[in-house]
N, C-alpha and C positions, 0 to 999 in steps of 0.2 A: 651823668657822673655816678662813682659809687665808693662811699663813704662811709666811714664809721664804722657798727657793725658788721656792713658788709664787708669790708675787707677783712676784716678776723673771721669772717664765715668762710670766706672763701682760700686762708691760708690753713682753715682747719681741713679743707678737702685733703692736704696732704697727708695728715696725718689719720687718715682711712685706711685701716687692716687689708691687703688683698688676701682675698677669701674667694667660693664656689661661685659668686656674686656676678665675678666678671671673668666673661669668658674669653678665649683666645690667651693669655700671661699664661708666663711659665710654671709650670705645677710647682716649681721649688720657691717663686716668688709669696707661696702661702706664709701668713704671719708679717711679712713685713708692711711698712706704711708706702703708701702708695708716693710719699715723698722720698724714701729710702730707697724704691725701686724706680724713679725717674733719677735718684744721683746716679744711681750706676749702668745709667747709657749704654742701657743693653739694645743689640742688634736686634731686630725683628726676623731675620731670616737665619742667624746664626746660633741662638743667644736662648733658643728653649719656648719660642712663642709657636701654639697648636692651633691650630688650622678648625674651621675657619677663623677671623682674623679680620675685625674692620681697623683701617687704618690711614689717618691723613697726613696728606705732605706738609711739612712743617712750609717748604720753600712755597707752596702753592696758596698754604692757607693765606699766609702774608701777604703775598702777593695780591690776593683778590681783596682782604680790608682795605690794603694801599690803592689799589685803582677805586674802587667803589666813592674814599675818603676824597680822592682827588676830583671824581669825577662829581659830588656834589655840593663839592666846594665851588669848584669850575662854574656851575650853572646858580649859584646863589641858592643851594637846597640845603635844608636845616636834614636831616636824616635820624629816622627812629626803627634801622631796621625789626624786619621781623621775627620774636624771638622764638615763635614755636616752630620756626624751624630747629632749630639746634637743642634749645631745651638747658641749655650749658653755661653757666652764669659765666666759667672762664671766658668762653666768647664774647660773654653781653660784654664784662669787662673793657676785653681787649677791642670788642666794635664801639665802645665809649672813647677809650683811648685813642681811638685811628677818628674821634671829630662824632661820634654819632651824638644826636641831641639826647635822645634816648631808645627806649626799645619798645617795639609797639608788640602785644600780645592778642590772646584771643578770648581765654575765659578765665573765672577768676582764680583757681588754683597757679594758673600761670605767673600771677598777677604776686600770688603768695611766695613765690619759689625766687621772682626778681625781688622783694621787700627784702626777703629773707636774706640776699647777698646784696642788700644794698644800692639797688638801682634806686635812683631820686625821679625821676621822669617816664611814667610809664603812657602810651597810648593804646587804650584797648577798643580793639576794630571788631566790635561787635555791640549792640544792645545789654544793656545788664539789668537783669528784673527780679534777679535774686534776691531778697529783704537778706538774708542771712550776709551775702558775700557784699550787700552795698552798705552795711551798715560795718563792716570789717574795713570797708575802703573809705568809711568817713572818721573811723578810729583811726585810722592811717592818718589822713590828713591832718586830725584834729594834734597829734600827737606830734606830728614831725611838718613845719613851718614852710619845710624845703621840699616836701613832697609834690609835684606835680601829675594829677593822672585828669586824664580827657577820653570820654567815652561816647561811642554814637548811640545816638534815639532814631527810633524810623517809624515810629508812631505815637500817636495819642495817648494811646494804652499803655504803653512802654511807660511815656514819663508818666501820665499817673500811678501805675506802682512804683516807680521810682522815688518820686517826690513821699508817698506814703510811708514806704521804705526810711526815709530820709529825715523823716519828722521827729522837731526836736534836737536834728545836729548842727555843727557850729558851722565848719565853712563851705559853703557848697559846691557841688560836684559839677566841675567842666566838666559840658556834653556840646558835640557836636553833631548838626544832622546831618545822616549821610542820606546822597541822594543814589537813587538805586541804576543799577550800570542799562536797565531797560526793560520792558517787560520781558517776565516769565526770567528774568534776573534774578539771582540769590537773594540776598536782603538788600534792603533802603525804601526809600520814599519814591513811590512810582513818579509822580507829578510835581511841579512846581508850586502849586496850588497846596495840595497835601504836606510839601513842602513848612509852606508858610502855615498853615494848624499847628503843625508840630512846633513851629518854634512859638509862636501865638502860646502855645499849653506848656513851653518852658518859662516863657516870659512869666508865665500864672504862677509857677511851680518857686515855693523856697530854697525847695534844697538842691536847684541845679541852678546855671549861669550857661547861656550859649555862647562860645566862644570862635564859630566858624561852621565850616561844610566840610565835607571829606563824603569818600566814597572806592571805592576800586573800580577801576576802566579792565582791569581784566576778565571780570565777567561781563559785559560788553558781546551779545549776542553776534556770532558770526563777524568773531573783531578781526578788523584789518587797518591800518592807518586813517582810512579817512573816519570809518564809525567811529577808533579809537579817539582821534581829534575831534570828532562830534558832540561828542559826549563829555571830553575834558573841557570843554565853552562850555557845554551848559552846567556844569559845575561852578566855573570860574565866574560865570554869568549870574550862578545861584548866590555868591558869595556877596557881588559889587549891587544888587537888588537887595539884599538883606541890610547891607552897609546904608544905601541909600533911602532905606526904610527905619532906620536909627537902633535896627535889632542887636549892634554891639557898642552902643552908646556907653563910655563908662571903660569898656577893656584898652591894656596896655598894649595887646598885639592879639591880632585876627590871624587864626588857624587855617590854609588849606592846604586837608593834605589827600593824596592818593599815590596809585603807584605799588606796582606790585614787581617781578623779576623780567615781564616780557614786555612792557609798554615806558620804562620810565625815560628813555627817548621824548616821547611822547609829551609825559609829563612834565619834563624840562619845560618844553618847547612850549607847553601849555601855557605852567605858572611862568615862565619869563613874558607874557603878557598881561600877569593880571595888573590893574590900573593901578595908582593910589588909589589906598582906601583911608578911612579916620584915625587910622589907626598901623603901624608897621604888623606885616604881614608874615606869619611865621608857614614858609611854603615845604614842607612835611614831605616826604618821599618816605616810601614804608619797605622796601624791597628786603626779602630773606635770605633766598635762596641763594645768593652769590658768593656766600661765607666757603661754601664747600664747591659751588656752582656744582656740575655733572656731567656724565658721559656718554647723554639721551636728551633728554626732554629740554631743559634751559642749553644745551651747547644748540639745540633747532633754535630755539624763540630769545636769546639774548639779545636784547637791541644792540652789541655792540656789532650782531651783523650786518647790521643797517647802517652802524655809525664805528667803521673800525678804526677811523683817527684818534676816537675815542676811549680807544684801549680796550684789553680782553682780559675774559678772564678763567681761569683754568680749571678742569676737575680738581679735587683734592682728596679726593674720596677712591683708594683702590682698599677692594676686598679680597683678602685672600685663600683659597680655597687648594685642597690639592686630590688631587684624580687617588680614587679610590678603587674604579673599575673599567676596564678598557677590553668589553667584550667583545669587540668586533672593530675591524676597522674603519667600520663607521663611525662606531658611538663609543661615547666616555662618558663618566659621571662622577663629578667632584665632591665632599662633604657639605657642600652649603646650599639654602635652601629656602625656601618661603620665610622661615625663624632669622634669617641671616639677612636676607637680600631686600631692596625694594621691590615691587613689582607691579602695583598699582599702575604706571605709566605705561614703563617698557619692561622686556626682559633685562637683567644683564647682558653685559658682553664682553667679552673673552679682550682682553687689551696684548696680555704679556705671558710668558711659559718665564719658570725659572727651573732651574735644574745645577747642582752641584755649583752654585756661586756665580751662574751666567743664565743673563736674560734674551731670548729673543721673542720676535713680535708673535703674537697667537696667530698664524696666518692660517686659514683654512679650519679654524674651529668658532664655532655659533652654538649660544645657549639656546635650546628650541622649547624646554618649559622647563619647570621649577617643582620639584616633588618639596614634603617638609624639608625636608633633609638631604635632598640631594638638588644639584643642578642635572639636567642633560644637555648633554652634547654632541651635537651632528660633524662632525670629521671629515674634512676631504681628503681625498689622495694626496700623501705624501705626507699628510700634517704630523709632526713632530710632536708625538705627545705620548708620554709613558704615566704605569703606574707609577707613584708617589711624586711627580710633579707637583708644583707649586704654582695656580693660573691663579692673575693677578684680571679680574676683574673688576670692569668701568660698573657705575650705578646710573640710574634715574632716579628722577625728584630725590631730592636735598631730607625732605620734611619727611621721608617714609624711609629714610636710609638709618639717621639719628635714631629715630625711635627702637631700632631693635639692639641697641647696644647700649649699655651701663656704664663702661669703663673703654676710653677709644682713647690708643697710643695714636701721637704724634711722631712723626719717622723722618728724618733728613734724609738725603736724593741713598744716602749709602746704606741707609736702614737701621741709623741710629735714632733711639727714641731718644724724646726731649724730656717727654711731656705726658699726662695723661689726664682727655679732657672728660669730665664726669656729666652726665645728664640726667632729667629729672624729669620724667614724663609721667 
């Protein structure tokens, strides 16, 4: 949910001056509030917006919280997607809105930026041994009744600075252990043994309460269905031993969660096995990436290519860029660039040409690298592309596309903006 102050935080985002701040808006849109320039539903192609230009489909975005909402509903999943992909509390909002339980994070700045607009329910998917940022997050609780946050330990050590940390506060910190997707794995608890120390040294500890298991099956060493279902049993399996060892004796509902954008097929399929336990069972799916999804890396690994009964879901993310030099009939090269684009996964790629109010497909043009500031592009014969074109490129990863933009209009299929979503990285 998101309440109280956070809703007055988040109507003040309208009332934000566009300034040098945010690029791509029309030069003349300086001075007004960014509420003043979503009333006046200006065109993104007609309307004074400079190139380059990150920009989402309003129709796409929706669409993708609506499947996501249905689809874990559908399988009995509580849902906390993940907010550092977006960074943009309008989202967290709106992914509250379309059923999310809450938003799951990664560090505690993150952590500061959902308070701050009023998220109630945060899960953060990582270890915290900060004393500065754990003693901020037991001010939180202490302060506000309704505040829910749940945090992983993956060691010994972890919870004794934590609990140290912690000393002296009032309600104590849900923590979950996560167990680690395998050796030579990112973070978690290698062993099931190691497992049970750590919850042994929360049971010791005041200022935390264990509350379940969690982990991510995405790092999952050379994953592929069966390791990926290998590993969510022994998760589930790490859960119903802890249960039957009395480690949530006392809680109102047992936590697990895992589940990232390419396995949550998987995870369905997992937690719709797990047993009763003492306790009702709150089964947590953490996926990000889907809010924008993309036009690389998650359109390869969505599990809905595995399961397309189960609906799809779309890029929503085109950037747009327009040809600034076409020295040869090979090669072109647009204004946008490493500052602009993701690139960490894949290149961009070339979707659409616009020219004089008409689009056709980019056929025969490919992004071959990324200078700061410019893209290149390799050109086949015949490919239809002039100076001052307008190429509407696809992105990869979600989480490296948000981060290079401040202020990102929303655009209906005609290139009317709605909306402009604001982030905070």
């Amino acid at each position: 949910m998101v309440s109280g102050p956070g809703s007055e935080a988040l109507a003040r985002l309208a009332e934000e001056r566009v300034d040098h701040r945010f690029r791509g808006l029309p030069p003349d849109a300086e001075g007004l509030t960014v509420g003043e320039l979503a009333a006046r539903r200006l065109n993104l192609f007609t309307d004074g917006f400079t190139t380059p230009v990150l920009a989402l489909s309003a129709e796409r975005l929706e669409h993708n919280l609506r499947v996501m909402e249905t689809y874990a509903a559908r399988h009995g999943l509580a849902f906390a997607p993940h907010g550092k992909t977006s960074m943009a509390p309008q989202l967290f909002r709106r992914q509250i809105e379309h059923g999310a339980w809450g938003i799951t994070l990664a560090v505690p700045h993150q952590v500061r930026v959902a308070r701050a607009f009023g998220v109630q329910r945060v899960f953060l998917a990582n270890e915290l041994v900060d004393a500065a940022a754990l003693r901020w997050i037991s001010a939180q609780l202490d302060a506000d009744e309704d505040f829910r946050f749940i945090a992983y330990v993956d060691s010994v050590r972890g919870v004794e600075l934590m609990d140290a940390a912690l000393s002296g506060a009032g309600r104590p910190v849900d923590v979950v252990v996560e167990l680690a997707a395998g050796e030579g794995a990112r973070t978690g608890v290698r062993t099931e043994a190691e497992c049970a120390a750590v919850a042994d040294a929360v049971a010791a500890a005041r200022g935390l309460r264990l509350v379940g298991v969690a982990g991510y099956e995405g790092e999952v060493p050379k994953a592929d269905p069966e390791r990926v279902a290998a590993w969510l049993r022994r998760l589930v399996s790490l859960a119903v031993e802890f249960d039957k060892a009395g480690r949530f004796a006392g809680l109102d509902e047992i936590v697990v969660s895992a589940g990232g954008s390419a396995w949550f097929d998987a995870v369905a399929d997992a937690f719709a096995a797990i047993p009763d336990l003492s306790a009702p069972v709150l089964k947590l799916l953490r996926s990000g990436a889907y809010v924008s999804h993309d036009d690389g890396h998650y359109r390869r690994l969505t599990p809905f290519n595995r399961v397309p009964e189960e609906g799809a879901l779309e890029p929503a993310f085109r950037l747009w860029a327009q040809v600034v030099s076409r020295p040869s009939a090979e090669q072109a090269f647009l204004n946008a660039g490493k500052r602009d684009a993701a690139y960490d996964l894949d290149l961009p790629s070339a979707r659409v040409v616009r020219r004089d109010g008409a689009e056709h497909p980019a056929e025969g043009i490919t992004v071959t690298a990324l200078s700061d500031q410019h893209a290149w592009l390799r050109t086949a014969a015949g490919a239809d592309l002039r100076v001052g074109d307008w190429v509407g490129l696809g992105l990869s990863h979600p989480c490296t596309s948000f981060d290079k933009w401040v202020l990102i209009p929303v655009a209906e299929a005609d290139g009317t903006v709605t909306e402009y979503i604001r982030t905070f990285f």
